[in-house]
C-alpha positions in Angstrom: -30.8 -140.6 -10.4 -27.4 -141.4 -9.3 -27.5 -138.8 -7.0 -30.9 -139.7 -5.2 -29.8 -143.5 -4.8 -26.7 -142.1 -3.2 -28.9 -139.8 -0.6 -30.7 -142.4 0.7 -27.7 -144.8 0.8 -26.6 -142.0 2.5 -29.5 -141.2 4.9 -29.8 -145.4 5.6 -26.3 -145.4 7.5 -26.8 -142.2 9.4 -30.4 -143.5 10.5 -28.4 -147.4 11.3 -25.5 -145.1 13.2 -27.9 -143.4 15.3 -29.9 -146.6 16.1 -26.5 -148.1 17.1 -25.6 -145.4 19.3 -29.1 -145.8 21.1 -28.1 -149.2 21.5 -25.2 -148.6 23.0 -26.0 -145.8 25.3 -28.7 -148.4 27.0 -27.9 -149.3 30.3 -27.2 -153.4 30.2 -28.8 -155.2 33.0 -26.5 -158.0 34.7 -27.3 -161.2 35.7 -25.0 -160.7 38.7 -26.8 -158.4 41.5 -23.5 -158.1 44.1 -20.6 -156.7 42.9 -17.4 -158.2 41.3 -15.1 -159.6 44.3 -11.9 -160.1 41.9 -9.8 -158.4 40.0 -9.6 -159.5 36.3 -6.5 -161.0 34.8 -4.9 -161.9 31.6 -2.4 -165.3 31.4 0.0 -164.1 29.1 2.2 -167.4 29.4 5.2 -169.3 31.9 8.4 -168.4 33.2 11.2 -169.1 30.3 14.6 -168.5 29.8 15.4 -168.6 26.1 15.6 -172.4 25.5 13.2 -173.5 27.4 9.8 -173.0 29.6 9.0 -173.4 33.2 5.2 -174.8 33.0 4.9 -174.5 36.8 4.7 -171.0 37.0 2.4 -168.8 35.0 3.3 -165.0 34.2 0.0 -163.4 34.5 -1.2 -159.4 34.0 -3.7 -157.9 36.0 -6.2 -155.3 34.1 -4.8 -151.4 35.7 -1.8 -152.6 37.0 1.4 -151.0 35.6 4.1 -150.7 38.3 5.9 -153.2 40.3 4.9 -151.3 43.5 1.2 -151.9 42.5 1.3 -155.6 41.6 3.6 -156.2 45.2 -0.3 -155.6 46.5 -1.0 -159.1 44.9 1.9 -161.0 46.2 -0.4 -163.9 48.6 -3.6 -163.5 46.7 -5.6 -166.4 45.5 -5.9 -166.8 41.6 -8.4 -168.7 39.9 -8.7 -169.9 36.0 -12.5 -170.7 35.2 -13.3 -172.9 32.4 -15.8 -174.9 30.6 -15.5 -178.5 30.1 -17.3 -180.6 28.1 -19.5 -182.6 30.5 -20.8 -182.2 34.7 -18.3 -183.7 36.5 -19.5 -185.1 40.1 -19.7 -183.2 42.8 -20.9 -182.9 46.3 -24.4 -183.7 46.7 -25.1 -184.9 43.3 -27.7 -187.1 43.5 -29.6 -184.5 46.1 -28.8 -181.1 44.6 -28.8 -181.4 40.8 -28.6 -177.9 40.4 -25.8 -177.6 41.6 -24.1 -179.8 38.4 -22.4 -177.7 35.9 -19.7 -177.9 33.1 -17.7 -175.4 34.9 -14.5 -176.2 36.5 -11.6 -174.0 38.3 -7.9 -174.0 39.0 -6.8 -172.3 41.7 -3.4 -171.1 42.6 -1.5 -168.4 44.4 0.4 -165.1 42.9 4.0 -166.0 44.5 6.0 -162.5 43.0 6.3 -159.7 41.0 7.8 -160.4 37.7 9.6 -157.8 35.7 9.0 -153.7 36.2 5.6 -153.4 34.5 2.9 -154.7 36.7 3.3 -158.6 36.0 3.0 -161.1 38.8 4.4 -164.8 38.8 1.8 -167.5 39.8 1.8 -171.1 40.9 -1.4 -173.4 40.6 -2.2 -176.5 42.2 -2.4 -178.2 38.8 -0.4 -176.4 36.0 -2.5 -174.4 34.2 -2.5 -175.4 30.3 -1.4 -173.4 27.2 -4.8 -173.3 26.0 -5.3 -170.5 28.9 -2.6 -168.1 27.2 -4.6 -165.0 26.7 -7.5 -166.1 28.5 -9.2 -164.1 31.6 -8.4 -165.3 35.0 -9.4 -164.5 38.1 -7.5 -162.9 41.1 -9.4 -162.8 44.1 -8.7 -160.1 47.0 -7.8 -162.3 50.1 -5.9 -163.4 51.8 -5.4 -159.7 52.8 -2.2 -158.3 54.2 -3.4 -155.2 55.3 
């Protein structure tokens, strides 16, 4: 009796592993229909020395880069932090486009340097950007170019 309950224990997870993997193997369709025109990023904190922090300028990683060489590419692009707030702030057109009100809110900035040997770059934004963005994505956008 054991042995039976313990079969179809059994025979229940490998039927729920191969539903999963069905799942998974679906092709998700997107909301967005053009492709991505940024490059995604990680703040992983400010400029510090050991007693202190410089909140004016955010260290920040970019996702595939992991040489200085690379992230020099980035030095002059635009970076943007995109959050949520908690209510529509006013913006142009209110009263005639209320579509166009959202929750959503940006900070932009500009990557100023490399920082370190390992594909970090140093950024300055218009406002600091706050310590609840640590670890959060941010954006950095491909222009201006310098090609």
């Amino acid at each position: 009796a054991v042995r039976t309950s313990m079969a179809k224990v059994l025979e229940a997870r490998q039927a729920k592993v191969a539903d999963l993997k069905a799942l998974a193997a679906q092709k998700v369709k997107r909301a967005r229909a053009s492709p991505r025109l940024y490059m995604k990023g990680t703040m992983q904190g400010y400029r510090r020395g050991l007693h202190g922090q410089r909140n004016g300028t955010a260290i920040l990683r970019i996702d595939d880069v992991i040489t200085g060489q690379d992230a020099d590419f980035y030095t002059g692009k635009r970076v943007a932090y995109v959050y949520h707030g908690y209510k529509a702030k006013r913006c142009v057109r209110w009263n005639q486009a209320p579509a166009r009100r959202s929750n959503t809110r940006a900070l932009w900035g500009r990557i100023t340097r490399v920082h370190g040997n390992s594909g970090a770059v140093r950024a300055k934004f218009a406002k600091n950007i706050p310590a609840s963005a640590i670890g959060r994505r941010v954006r950095v956008y491909l222009y201006p170019s310098r090609v």
